[in-house]
C-alpha positions as CSV (number, residue, x, y, z in Angstrom):
1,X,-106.5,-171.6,77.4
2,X,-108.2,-168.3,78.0
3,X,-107.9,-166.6,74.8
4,X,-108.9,-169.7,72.6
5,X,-111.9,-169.4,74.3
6,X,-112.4,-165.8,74.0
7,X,-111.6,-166.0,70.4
8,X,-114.7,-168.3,70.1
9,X,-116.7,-166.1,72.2
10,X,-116.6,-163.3,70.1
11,X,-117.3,-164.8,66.7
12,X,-120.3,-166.6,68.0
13,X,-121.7,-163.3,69.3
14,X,-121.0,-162.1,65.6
15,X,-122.6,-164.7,63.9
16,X,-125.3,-164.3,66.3
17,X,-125.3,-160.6,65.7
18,X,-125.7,-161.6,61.7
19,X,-122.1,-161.9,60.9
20,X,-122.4,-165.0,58.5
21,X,-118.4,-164.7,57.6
22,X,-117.5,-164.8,61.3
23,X,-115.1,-167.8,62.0
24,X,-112.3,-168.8,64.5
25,X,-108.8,-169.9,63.9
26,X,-108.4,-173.1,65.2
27,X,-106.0,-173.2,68.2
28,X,-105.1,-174.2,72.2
29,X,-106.0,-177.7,73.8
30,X,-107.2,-180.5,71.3
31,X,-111.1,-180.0,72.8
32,X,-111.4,-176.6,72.3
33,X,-109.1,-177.0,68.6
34,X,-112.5,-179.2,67.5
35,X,-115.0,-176.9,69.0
36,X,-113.7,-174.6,67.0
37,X,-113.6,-176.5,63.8
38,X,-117.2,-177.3,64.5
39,X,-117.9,-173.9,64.6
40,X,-116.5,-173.1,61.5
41,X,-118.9,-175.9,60.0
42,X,-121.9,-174.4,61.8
43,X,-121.5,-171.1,60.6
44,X,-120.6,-172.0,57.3
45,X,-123.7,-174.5,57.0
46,X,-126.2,-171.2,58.4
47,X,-125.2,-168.8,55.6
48,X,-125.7,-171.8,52.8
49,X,-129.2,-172.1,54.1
50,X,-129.8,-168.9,54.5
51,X,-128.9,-168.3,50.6
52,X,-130.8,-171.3,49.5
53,X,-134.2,-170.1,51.3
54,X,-133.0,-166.3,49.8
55,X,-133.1,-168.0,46.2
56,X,-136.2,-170.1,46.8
57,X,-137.6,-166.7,47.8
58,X,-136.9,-164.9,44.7
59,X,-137.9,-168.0,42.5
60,X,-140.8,-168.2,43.9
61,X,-142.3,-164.5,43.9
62,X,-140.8,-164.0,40.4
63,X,-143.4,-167.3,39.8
64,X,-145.6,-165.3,41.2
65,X,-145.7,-161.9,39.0
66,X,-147.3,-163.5,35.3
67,X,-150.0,-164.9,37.0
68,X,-150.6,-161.7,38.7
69,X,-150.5,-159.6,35.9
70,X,-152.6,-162.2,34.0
71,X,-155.0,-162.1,36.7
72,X,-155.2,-158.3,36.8
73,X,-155.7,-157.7,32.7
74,X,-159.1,-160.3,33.5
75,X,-160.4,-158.4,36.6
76,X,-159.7,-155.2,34.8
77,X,-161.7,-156.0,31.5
78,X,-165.1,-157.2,33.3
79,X,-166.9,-154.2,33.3
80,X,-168.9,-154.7,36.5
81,X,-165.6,-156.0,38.9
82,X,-165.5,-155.1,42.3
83,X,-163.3,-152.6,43.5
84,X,-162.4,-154.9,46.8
85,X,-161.2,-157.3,44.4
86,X,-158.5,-155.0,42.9
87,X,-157.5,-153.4,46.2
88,X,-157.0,-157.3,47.1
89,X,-155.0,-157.6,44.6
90,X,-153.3,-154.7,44.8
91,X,-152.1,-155.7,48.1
92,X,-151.0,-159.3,47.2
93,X,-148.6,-157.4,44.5
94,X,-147.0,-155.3,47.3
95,X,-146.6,-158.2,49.0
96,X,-145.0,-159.9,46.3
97,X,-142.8,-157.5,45.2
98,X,-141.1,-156.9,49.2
99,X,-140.9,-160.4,49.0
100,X,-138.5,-159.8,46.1
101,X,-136.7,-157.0,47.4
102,X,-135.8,-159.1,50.7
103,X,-134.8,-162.0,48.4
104,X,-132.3,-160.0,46.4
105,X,-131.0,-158.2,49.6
106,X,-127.1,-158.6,50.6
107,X,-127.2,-161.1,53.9
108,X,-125.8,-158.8,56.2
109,X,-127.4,-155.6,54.6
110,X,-129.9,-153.8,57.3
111,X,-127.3,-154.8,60.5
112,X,-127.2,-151.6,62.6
113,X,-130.1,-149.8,60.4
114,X,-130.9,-146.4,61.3
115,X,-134.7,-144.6,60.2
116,X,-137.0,-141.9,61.4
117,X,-140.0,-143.8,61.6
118,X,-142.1,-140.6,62.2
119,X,-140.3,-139.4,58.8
120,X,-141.9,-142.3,57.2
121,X,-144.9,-142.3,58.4
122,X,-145.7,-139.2,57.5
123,X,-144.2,-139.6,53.7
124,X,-146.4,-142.6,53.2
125,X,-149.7,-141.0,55.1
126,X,-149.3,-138.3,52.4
127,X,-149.2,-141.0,49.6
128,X,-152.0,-143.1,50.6
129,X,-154.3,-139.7,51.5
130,X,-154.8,-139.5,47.7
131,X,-156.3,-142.7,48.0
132,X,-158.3,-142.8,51.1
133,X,-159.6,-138.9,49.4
134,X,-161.2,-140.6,46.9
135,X,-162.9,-143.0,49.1
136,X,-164.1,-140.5,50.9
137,X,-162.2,-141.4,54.1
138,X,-161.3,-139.0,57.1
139,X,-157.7,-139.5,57.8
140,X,-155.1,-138.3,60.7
141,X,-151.3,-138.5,61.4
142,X,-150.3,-137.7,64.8
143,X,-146.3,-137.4,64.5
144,X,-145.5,-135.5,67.8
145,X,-141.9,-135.1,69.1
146,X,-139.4,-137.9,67.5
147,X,-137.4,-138.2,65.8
148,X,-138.5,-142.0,66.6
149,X,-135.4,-143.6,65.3
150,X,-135.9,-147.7,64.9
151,X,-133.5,-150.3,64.0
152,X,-134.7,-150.8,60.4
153,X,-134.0,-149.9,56.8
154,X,-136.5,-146.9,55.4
155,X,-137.7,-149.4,52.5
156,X,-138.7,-152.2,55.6
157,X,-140.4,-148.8,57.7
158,X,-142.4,-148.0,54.6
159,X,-143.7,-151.6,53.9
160,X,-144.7,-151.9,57.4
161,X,-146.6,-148.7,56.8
162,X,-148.0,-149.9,53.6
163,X,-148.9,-153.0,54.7
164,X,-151.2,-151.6,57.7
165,X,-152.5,-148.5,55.9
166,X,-153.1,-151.0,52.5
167,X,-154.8,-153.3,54.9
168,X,-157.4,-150.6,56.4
169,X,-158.1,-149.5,52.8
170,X,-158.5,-153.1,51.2
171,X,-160.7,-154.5,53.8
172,X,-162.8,-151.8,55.4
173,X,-165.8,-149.9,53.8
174,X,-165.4,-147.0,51.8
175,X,-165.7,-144.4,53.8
176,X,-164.1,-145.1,57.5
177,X,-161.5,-143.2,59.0
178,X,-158.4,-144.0,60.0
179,X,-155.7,-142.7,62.3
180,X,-151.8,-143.5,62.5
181,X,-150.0,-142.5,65.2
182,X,-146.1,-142.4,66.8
183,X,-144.6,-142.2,70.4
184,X,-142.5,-143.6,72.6
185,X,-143.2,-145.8,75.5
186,X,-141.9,-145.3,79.1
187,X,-139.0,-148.0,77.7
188,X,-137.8,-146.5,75.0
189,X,-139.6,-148.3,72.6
190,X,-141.0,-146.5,69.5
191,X,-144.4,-147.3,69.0
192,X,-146.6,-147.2,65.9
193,X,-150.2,-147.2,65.8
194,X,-153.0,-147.8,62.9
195,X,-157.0,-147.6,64.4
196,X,-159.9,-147.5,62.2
197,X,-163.6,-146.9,62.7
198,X,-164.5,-150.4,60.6
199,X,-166.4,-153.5,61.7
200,X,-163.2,-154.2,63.6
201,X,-161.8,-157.8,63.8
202,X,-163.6,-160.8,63.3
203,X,-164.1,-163.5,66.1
204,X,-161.9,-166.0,67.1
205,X,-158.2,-165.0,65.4
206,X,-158.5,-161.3,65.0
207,X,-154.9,-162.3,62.2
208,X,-157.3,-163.6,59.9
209,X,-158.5,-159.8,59.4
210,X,-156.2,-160.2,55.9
211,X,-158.0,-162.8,54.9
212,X,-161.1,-161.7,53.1
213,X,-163.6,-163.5,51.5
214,X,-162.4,-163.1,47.8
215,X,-159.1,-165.2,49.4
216,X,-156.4,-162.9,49.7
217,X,-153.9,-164.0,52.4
218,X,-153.3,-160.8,54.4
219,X,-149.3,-161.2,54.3
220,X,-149.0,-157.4,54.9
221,X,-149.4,-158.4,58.8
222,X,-146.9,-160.8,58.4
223,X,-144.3,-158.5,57.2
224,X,-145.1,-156.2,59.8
225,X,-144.6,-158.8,62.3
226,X,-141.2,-160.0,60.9
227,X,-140.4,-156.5,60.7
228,X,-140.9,-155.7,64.2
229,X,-139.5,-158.7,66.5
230,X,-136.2,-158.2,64.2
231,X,-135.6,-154.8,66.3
232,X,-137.2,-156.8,69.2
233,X,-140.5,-155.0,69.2
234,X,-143.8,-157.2,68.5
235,X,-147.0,-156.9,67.0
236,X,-150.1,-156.6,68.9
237,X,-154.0,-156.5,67.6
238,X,-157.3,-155.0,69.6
239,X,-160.2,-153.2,69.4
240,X,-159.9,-149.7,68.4
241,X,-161.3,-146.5,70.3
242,X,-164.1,-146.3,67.5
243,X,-165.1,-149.8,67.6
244,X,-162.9,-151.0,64.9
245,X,-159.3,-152.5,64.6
246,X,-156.6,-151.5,66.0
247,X,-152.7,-152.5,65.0
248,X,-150.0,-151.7,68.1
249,X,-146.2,-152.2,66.7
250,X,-144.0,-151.7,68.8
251,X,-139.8,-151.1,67.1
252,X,-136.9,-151.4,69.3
253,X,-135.1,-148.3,68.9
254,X,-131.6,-148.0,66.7
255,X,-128.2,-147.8,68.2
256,X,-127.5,-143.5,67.8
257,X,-131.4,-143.4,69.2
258,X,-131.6,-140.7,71.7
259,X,-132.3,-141.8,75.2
260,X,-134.3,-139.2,76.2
């Protein structure tokens, strides 16, 4: 009687750990013989969903992509388009484009993920600096300590970094610094944050900062949200120091994390 049920135990912690083959060999009393058959069904009828939704995703962004670039050859060939328009843009492609690197992803791909978040950071601050140079922008990376080890791919760490330094570029003036910064709370938790000298968030739902009014979405804080409460961390938004916005994300750290 015990074991049957022990047998069950574990393979629903695996699927809940994101085991989508875990299953259970039917066995003991009749009850627990169709608990485990239903199970079986259960966990069966998760990873079909799950692949659907993964194929709807790719269908869709790959939908996506010639409307894009169609829309991108028209903005480029007007000679007086604005340059908040293409950074728009440039940010709904990013978007795009994770989207289909998530959709073509192996299910179980990313379980137990290991990265140096400060390592990442630091990469991609170098990589946008070229950028935020020729906007005339005063930028800092305060990377102290680490290594800040989070529970996520490097390709996910460098999309949330994208997404919040692309974001600070796209919709602030030319001109405003920025600052990102890494630590570690008293918890353990690696924290990431991004605080600029703009005109902040707007009033009422400070997640509508994305939305500008040329109508881009602002699915970079999306990403970054995902990205966060799957290593149990969340996402939090306030003012910054300098009277602009400020982005607090805060990573749960991976497994072989020091606990120092």
């Amino acid at each position: 009687m015990v074991r049957p049920v022990r047998d069950l135990s574990v393979a629903a912690h695996r699927l809940g750990g994101g085991d989508l083959g875990a299953r259970v060999e039917p066995d003991g009393p009749a009850e627990i013989v169709e608990v485990d058959k239903a199970f079986n069904r259960l966990a069966g009828r998760v990873g079909e969903l799950l692949e659907e939704e993964r194929r709807a995703a790719a269908d869709l962004s790959h939908r996506l992509r010639t409307p894009l670039t169609a829309l991108r050859l028209e903005i480029e060939a007007v000679p007086d388009r604005s340059e908040r328009l293409i950074g728009d843009l440039d940010e709904l492609e990013r978007t795009v484009d994770h989207l289909i690197r998530q959709a073509r992803r192996p299910l179980r791909e990313g379980i137990g993920a290991s990265t140096d978040l400060g390592v990442v950071v630091e990469e991609r601050a170098s990589f946008w600096g070229a950028l935020a140079q020729e906007q005339r922008r005063y930028w800092s990376a305060d990377v102290k300590g680490g290594p800040y080890l989070v529970a996520l791919l490097e390709e996910d760490a460098a999309a949330v970094v994208d997404a919040l330094v692309g974001n600070v570029l796209a919709h602030t003036p030319e001109g405003t610094p920025f600052h990102i910064g890494v630590d570690r709370t008293k918890d353990g938790m690696v924290r990431l944050v991004v605080e600029d000298a703009g005109p902040g968030f707007p009033e009422g739902d400070p997640t509508r900062r994305g939305e500008s009014s040329s109508g881009s979405t602002g699915l970079g804080l999306d990403i970054v949200r995902r990205a966060a409460e799957a290593t149990g961390g969340a996402l939090y938004l306030r003012a910054g120091p300098d009277g602009g916005a400020g982005v607090e994300v805060l990573f749960g750290p991976a497994r072989d994390a020091p606990t120092a």
